[in-house]
N, CA, C and O atoms as a DFTB+ gen file, in Angstrom:
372 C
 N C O
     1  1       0.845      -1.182       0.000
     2  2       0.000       0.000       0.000
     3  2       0.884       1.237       0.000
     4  3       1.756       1.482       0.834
     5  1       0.531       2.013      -1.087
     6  2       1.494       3.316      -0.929
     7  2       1.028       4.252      -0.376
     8  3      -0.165       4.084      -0.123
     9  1       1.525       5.416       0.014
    10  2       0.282       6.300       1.124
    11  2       1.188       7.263       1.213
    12  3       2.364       6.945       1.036
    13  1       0.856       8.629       1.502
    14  2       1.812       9.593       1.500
    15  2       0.913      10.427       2.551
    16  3      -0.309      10.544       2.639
    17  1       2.146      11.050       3.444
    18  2       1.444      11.898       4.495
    19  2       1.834      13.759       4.366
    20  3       2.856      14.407       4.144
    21  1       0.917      13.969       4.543
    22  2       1.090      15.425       4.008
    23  2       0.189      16.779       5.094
    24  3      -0.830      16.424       5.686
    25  1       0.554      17.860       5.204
    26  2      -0.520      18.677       5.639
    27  2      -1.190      19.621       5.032
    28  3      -0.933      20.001       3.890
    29  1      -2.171      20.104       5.805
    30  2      -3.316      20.958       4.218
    31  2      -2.594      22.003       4.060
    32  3      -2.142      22.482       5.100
    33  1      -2.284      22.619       2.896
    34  2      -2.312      24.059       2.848
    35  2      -2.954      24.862       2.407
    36  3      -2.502      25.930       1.994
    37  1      -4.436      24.461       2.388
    38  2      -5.196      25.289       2.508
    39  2      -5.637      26.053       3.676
    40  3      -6.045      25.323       4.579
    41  1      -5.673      27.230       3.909
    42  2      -5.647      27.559       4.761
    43  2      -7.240      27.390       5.608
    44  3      -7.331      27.401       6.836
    45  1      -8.350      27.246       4.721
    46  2      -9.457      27.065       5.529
    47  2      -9.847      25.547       5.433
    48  3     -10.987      25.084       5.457
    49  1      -8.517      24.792       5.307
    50  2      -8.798      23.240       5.387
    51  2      -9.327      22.747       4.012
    52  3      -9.190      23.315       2.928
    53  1     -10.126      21.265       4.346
    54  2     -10.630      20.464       3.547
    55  2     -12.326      20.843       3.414
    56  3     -13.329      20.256       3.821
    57  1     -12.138      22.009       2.706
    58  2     -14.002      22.952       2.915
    59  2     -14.395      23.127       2.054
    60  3     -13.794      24.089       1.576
    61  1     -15.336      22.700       1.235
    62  2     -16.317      23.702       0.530
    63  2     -15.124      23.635      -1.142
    64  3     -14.693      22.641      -1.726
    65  1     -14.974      24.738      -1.374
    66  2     -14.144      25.024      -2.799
    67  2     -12.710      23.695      -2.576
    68  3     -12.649      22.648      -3.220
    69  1     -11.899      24.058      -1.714
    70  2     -10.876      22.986      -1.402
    71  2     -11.362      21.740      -1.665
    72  3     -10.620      21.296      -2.541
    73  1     -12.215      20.903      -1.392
    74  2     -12.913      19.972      -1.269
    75  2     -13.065      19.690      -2.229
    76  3     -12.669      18.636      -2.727
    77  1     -13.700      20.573      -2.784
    78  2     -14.288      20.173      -4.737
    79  2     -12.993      19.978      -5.043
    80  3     -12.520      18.842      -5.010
    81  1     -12.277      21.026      -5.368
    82  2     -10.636      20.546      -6.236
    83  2     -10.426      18.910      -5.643
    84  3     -10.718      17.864      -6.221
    85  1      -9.967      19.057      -4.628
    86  2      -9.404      18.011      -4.326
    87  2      -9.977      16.312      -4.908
    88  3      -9.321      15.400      -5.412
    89  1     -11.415      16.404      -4.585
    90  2     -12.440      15.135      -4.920
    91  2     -12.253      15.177      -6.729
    92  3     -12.100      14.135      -7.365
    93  1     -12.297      16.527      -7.378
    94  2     -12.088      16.738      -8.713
    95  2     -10.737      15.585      -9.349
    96  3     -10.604      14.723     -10.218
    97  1     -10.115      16.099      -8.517
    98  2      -8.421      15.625      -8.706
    99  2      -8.402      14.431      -8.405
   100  3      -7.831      13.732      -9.242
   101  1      -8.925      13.752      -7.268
   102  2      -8.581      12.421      -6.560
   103  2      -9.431      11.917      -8.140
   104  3      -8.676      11.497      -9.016
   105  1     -10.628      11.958      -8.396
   106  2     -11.387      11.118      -9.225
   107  2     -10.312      11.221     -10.915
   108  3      -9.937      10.150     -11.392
   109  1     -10.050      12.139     -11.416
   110  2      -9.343      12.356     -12.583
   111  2      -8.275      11.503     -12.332
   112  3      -7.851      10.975     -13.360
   113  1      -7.585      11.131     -11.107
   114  2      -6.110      10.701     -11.150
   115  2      -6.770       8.996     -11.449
   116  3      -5.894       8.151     -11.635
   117  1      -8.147       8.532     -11.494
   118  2      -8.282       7.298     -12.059
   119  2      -7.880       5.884     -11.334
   120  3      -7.699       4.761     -11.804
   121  1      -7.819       6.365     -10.082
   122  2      -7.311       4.810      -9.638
   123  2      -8.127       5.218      -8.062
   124  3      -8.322       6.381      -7.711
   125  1      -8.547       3.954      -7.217
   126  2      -9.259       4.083      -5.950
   127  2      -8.393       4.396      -5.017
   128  3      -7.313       3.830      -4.852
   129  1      -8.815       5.283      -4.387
   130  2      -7.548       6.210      -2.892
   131  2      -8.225       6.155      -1.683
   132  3      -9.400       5.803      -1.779
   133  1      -7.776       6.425      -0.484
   134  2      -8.673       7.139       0.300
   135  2      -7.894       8.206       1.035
   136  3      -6.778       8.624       0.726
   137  1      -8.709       8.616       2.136
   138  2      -8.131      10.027       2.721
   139  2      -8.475       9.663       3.912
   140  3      -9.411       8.878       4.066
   141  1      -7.767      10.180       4.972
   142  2      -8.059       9.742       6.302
   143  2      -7.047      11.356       6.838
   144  3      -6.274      12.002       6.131
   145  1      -7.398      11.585       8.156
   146  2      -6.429      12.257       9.044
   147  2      -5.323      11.598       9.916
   148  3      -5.711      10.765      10.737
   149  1      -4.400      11.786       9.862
   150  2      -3.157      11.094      10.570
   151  2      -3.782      10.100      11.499
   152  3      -3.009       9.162      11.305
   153  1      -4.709       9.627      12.436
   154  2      -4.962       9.119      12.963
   155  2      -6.560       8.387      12.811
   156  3      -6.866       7.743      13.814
   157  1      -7.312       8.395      12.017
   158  2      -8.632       8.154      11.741
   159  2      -8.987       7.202      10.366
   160  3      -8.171       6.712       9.586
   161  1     -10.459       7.103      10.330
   162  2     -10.579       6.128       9.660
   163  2     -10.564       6.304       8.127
   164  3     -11.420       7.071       7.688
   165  1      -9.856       5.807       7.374
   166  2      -9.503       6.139       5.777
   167  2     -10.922       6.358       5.356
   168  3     -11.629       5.677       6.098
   169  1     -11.710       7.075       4.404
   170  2     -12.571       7.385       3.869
   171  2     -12.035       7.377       2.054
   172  3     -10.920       7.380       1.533
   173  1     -13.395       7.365       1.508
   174  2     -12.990       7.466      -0.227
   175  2     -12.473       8.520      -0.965
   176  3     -13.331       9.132      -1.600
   177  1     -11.358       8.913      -1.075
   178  2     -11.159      10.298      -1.794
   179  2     -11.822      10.937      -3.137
   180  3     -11.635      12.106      -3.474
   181  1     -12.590      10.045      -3.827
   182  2     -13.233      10.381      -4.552
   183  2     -14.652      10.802      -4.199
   184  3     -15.281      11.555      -4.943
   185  1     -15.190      10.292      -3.001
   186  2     -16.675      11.229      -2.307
   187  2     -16.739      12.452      -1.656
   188  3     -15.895      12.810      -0.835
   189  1     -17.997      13.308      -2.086
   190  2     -17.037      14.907      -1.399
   191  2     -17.689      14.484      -0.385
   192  3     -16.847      14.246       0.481
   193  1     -18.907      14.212       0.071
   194  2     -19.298      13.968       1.199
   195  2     -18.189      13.168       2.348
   196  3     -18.283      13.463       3.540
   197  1     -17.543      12.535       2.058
   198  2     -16.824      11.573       2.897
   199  2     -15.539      12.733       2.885
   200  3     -14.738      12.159       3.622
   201  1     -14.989      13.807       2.549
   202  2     -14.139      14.236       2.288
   203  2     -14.594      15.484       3.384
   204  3     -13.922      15.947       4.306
   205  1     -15.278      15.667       3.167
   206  2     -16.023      17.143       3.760
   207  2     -16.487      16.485       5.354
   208  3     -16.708      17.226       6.311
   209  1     -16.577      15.054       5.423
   210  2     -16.736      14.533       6.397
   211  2     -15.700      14.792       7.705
   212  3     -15.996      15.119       8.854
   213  1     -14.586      14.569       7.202
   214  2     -13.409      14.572       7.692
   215  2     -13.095      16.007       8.619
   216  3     -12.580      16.010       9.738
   217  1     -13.496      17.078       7.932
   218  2     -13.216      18.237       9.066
   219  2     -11.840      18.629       9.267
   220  3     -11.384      19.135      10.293
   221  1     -11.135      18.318       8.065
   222  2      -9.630      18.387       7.879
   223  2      -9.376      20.094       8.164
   224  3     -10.072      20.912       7.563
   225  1      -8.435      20.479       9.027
   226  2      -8.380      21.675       9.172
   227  2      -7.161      22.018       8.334
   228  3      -6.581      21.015       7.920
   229  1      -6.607      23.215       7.967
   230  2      -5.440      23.587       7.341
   231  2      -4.887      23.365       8.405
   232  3      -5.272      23.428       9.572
   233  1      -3.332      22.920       7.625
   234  2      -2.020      22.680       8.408
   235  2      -2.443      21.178       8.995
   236  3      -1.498      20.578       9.507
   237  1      -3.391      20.663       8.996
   238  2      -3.576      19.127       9.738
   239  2      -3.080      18.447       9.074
   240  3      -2.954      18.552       7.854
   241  1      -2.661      17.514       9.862
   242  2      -1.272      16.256       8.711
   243  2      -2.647      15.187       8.385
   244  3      -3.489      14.783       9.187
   245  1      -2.527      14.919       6.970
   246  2      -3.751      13.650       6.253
   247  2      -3.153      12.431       5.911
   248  3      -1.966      12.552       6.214
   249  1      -3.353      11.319       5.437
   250  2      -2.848      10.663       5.285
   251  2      -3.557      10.459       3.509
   252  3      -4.623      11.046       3.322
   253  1      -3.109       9.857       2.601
   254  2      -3.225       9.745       1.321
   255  2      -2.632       8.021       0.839
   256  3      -1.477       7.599       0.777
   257  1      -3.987       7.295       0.548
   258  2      -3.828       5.589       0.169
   259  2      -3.806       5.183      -1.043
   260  3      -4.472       5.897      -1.792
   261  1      -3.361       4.418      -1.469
   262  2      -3.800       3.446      -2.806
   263  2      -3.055       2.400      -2.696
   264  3      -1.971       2.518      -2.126
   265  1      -3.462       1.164      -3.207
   266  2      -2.753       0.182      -3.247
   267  2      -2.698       0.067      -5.003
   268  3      -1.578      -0.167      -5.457
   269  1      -3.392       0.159      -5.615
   270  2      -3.422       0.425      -7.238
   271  2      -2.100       0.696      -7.774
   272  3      -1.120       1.203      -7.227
   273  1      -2.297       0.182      -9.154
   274  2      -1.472      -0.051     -10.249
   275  2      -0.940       1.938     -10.475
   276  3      -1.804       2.812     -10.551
   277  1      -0.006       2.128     -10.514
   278  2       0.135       3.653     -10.591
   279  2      -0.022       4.702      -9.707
   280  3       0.140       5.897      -9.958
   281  1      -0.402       4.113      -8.483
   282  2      -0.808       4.623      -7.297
   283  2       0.748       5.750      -6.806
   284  3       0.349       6.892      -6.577
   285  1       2.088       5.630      -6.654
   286  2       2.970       6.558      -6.448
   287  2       2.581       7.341      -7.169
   288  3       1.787       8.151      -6.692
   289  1       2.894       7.454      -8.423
   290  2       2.680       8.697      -9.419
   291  2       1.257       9.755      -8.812
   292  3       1.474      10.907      -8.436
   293  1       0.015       9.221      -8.801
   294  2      -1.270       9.891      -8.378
   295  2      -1.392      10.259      -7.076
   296  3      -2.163      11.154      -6.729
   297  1      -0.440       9.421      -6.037
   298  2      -0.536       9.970      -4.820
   299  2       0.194      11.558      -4.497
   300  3      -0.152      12.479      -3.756
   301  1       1.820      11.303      -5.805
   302  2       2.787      12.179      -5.081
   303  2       2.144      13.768      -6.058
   304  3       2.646      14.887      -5.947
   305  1       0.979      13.412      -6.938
   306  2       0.517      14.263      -7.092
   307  2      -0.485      15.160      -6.487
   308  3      -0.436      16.390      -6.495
   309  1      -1.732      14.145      -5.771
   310  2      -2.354      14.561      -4.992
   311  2      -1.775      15.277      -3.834
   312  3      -2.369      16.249      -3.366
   313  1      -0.566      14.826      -3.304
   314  2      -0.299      15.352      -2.137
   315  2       0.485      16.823      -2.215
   316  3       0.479      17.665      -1.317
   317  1       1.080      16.920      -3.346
   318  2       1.633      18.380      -4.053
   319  2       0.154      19.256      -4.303
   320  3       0.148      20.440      -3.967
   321  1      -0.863      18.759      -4.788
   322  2      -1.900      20.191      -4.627
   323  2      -2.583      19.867      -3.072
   324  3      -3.561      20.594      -2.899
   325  1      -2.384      19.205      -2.220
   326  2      -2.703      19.787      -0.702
   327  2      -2.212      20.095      -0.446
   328  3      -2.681      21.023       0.212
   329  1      -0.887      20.085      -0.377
   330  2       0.412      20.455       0.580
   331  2       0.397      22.051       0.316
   332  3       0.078      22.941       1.105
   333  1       0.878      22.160      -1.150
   334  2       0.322      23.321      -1.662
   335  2      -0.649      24.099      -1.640
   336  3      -0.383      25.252      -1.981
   337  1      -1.992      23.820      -1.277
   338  2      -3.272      24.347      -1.368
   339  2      -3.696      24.853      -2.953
   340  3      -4.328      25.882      -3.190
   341  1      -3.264      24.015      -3.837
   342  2      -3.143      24.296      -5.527
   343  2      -4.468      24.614      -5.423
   344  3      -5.138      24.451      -4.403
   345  1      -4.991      25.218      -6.808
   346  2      -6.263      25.759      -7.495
   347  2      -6.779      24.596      -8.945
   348  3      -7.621      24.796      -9.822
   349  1      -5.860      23.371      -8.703
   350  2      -5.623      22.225      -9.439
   351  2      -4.701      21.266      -9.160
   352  3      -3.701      21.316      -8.444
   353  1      -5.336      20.047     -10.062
   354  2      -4.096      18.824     -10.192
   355  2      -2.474      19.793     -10.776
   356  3      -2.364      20.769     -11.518
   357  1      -1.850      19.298     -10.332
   358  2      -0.121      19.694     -10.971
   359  2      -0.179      18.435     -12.208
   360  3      -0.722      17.332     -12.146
   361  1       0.448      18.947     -13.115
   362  2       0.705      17.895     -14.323
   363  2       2.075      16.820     -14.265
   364  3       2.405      15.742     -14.760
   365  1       2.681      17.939     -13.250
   366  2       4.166      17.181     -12.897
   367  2       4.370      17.693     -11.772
   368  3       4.093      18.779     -11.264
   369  1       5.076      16.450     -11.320
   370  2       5.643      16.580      -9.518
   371  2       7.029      17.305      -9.626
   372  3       7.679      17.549      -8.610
């Protein structure tokens, strides 16, 4: 399982607009993920509901899963637009 740990940089967390990008991005990157907070229960990164569930605050360390075929590549991307608080997927890490 590959998994990358990261913190938000968004500054108003995993909310609302953040949320959308992110669920946008997790689903485009094409392979099943989940999202969890450093300590809690992994949820689907592709549901905003389950995402928005979470209550991820900025600066909170997340955790980022896949066991999938291609899963490094999509994770170390996902975790570059949280870490970042991007306005999108990055095309390259």
């Amino acid at each position: 399982m590959a998994e990358r740990r990261v913190n938000v940089g968004w500054a108003e967390g995993l909310h609302a607009r953040p949320a959308s990008i992110f669920v946008r991005a997790a689903t485009a990157a094409g392979i099943p993920m989940t999202i969890a907070k450093a300590d809690g229960t992994p949820v689907n990164a592709a549901s905003m509901l389950a995402v928005l569930g979470l209550g991820a605050q900025g600066g909170e360390e997340i955790v980022l899963a896949s066991d999938a075929e291609g899963a490094e590549a999509a994770l170390d991307r996902l975790a570059k637009l949280v870490a970042e608080g991007l306005e999108e997927l990055p095309e390259t890490v």
